[in-house]
Every structure is written in structure tokens, then in C-alpha cells.
C-alpha positions as CSV (number, residue, x, y, z in Angstrom):
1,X,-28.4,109.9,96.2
2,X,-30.7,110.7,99.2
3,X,-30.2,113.7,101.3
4,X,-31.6,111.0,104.3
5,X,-29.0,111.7,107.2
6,X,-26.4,108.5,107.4
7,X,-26.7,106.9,110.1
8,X,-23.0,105.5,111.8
9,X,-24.0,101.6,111.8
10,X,-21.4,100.2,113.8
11,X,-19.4,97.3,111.5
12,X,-20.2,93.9,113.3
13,X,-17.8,91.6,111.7
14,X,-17.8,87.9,113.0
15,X,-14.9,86.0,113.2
16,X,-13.8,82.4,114.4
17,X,-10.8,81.6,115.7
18,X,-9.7,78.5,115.2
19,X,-6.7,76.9,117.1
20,X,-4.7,74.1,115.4
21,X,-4.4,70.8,117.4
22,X,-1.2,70.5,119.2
23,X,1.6,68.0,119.3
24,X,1.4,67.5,122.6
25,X,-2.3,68.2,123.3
26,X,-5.7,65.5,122.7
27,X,-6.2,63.7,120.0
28,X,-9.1,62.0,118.1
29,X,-9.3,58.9,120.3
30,X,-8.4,60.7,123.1
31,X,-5.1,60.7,125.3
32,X,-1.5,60.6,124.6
33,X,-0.4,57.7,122.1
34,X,1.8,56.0,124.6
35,X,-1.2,55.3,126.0
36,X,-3.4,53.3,124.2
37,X,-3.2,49.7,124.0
38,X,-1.2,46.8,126.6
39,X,2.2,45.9,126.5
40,X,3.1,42.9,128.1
41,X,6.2,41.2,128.9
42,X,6.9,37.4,129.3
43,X,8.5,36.0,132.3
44,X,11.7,34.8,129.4
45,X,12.4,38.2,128.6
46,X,13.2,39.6,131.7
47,X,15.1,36.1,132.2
48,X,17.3,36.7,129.6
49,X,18.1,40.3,130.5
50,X,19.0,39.7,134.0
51,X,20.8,36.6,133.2
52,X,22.9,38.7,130.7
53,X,23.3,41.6,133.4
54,X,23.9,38.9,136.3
55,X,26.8,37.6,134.2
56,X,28.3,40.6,133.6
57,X,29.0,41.0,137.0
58,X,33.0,40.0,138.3
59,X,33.2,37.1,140.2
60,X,29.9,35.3,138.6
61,X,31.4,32.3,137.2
62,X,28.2,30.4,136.0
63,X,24.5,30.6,136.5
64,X,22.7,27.7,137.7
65,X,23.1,24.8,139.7
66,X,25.3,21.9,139.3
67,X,22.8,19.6,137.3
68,X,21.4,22.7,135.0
69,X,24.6,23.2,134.1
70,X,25.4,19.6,133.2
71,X,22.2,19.4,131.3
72,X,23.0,22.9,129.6
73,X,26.7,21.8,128.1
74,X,24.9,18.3,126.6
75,X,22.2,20.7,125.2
76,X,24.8,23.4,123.9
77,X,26.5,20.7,121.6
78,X,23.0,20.1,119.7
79,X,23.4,21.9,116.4
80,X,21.7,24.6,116.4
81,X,21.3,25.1,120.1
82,X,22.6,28.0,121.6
83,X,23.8,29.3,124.8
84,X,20.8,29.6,127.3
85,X,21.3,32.6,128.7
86,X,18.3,32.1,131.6
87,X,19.7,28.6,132.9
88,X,19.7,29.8,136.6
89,X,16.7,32.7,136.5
90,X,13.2,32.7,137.1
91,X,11.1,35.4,137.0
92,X,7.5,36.3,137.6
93,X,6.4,39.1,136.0
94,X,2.9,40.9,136.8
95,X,1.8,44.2,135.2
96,X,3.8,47.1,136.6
97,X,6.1,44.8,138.8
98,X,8.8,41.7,138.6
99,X,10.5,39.6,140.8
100,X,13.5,37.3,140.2
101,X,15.0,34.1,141.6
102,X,19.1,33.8,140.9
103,X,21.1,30.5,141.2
104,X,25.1,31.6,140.8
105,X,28.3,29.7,141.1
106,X,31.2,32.1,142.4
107,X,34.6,32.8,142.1
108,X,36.6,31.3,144.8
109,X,38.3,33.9,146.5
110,X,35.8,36.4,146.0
111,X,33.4,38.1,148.9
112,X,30.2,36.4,148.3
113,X,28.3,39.7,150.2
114,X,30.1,41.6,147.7
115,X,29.1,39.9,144.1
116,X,25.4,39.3,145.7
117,X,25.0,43.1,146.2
118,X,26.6,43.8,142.2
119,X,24.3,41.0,141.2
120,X,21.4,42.7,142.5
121,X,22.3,46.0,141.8
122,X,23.2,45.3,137.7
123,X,20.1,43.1,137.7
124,X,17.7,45.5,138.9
125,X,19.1,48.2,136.8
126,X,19.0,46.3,133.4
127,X,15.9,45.0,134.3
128,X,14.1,48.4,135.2
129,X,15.8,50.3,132.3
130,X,14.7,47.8,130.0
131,X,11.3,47.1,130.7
132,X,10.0,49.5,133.0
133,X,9.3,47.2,135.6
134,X,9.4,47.8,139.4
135,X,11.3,45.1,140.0
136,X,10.3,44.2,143.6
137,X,13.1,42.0,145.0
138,X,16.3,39.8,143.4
139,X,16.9,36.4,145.5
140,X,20.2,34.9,145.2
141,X,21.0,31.1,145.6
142,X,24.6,30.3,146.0
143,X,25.1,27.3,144.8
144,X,28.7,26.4,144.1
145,X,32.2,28.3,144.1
146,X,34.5,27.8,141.3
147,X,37.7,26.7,142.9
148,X,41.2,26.9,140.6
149,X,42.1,23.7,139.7
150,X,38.6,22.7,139.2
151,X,37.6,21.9,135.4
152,X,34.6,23.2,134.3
153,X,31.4,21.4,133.3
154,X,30.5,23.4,130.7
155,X,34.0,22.8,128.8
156,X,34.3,20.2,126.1
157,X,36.0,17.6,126.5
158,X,38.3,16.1,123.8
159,X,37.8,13.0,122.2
160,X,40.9,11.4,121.9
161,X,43.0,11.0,125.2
């Protein structure tokens, strides 16, 4: 060994600190998943959920007018044709926002005001919650109230009298 004096070196020691990618945090591709891409929604799906919520509502007897609902009971005895749930709704939908055009038949008896404001207020909920659409205003046609003794349209009749 050499008698040389030993010089005190001070250790440099690199090191790299590497920090995993987070849940939460960028991704390759950038932004939160949710994020990429479109969704869009067509006018008939948010017709069918608020004529689903509209007729959930007490005091909502039928949806449409007079004729639609004529036309609708001849289309509902087809085989294989269902119930249309959006026979008295049209909506227009945009990106971020909706807005929807009601035709009801009432209960006679009922406060009108009363079922109009329920309408609105089931409507707008379903409608929001399900789609995340502002939905910007619910018009409401009345167009008929259901009195008693009045048969409806939409019931068969039977064959043999």
C-alpha cells in the first residue's frame, strides 16, 4: 500500500426518482378518459324517457292527441308492435342541452296547474339524470281530459256484441 495521504473524496452517488403514474393523474393520450371521444344522444331517446317519466305522473291519463292515439291503438294490435312510449313527445336535442314538447290527456277532476308542474318536474329530472342534458324548457299541450264514463280509445274492443 502507499503511504500517499488519503484524500476524503466526498461519495457522489446519483439517483433518479421515478414517480409512478397515478390513477387519477395524465395519461398517454392525454386527459381524463371520460374525456375522449363524442357521445351523442338522439332526439328518440330522450322521447322515450320523458314519455316514461311524463306517465308516471298521477293524473296523466294518456299522451297524445286524440288522433295519435287512435292511430297508436290500430298500430298496437300489429304483431309485433309494441306500446310507443313517445306518442305525444318531441324533443330536440343539441349538444349539452334539450328541449321537449308534451301533448297530455288529464284526469278529470284533477288541477291541471298541478299535473303540468309534476309533468315538468319528473320529466326534467329523468331526463337530466339520465342523459346529462340541461334540459332547457318542457311545454305542455293539454289536449283532452278523461271524463268517467268515457271509454277509452286505446281499449279493445270485442268482437262479438
Amino acid at each position: 500500500m502507499s503511504d500517499a495521504p488519503q484524500r476524503n473524496r466526498p461519495e457522489t452517488t446519483t439517483t433518479e426518482t421515478v414517480e409512478p403514474r397515478r390513477a387519477t393523474g395524465a395519461r398517454r393520450g392525454g386527459g381524463d378518459p371520460a374525456s375522449r371521444g363524442r357521445t351523442t344522444i338522439a332526439d328518440g331517446v330522450v322521447e322515450k324517457i320523458a314519455g316514461l317519466a311524463a306517465r308516471d305522473v298521477v293524473g296523466v291519463h294518456a299522451m297524445g292527441s286524440g288522433i295519435s292515439r287512435t292511430f297508436g291503438a290500430v298500430r298496437e294490435r300489429v304483431p309485433g308492435a309494441g306500446k310507443s312510449v313517445t306518442r305525444g313527445v318531441k324533443a330536440e336535442v343539441g349538444e349539452v342541452q334539450t328541449a321537449l314538447d308534451l301533448e297530455i290527456v288529464v284526469d278529470y277532476g284533477v288541477s291541471i296547474t298541478d299535473v303540468a308542474r309534476a309533468v315538468r318536474e319528473n320529466v326534467v329530472s329523468a331526463v337530466e339524470r339520465m342523459t346529462g342534458l340541461d334540459v332547457v324548457e318542457v311545454n305542455i299541450a293539454v289536449s283532452d281530459v278523461k271524463l268517467p264514463d268515457e271509454e277509452d280509445e286505446d281499449e279493445e274492443q270485442p268482437r262479438i256484441q
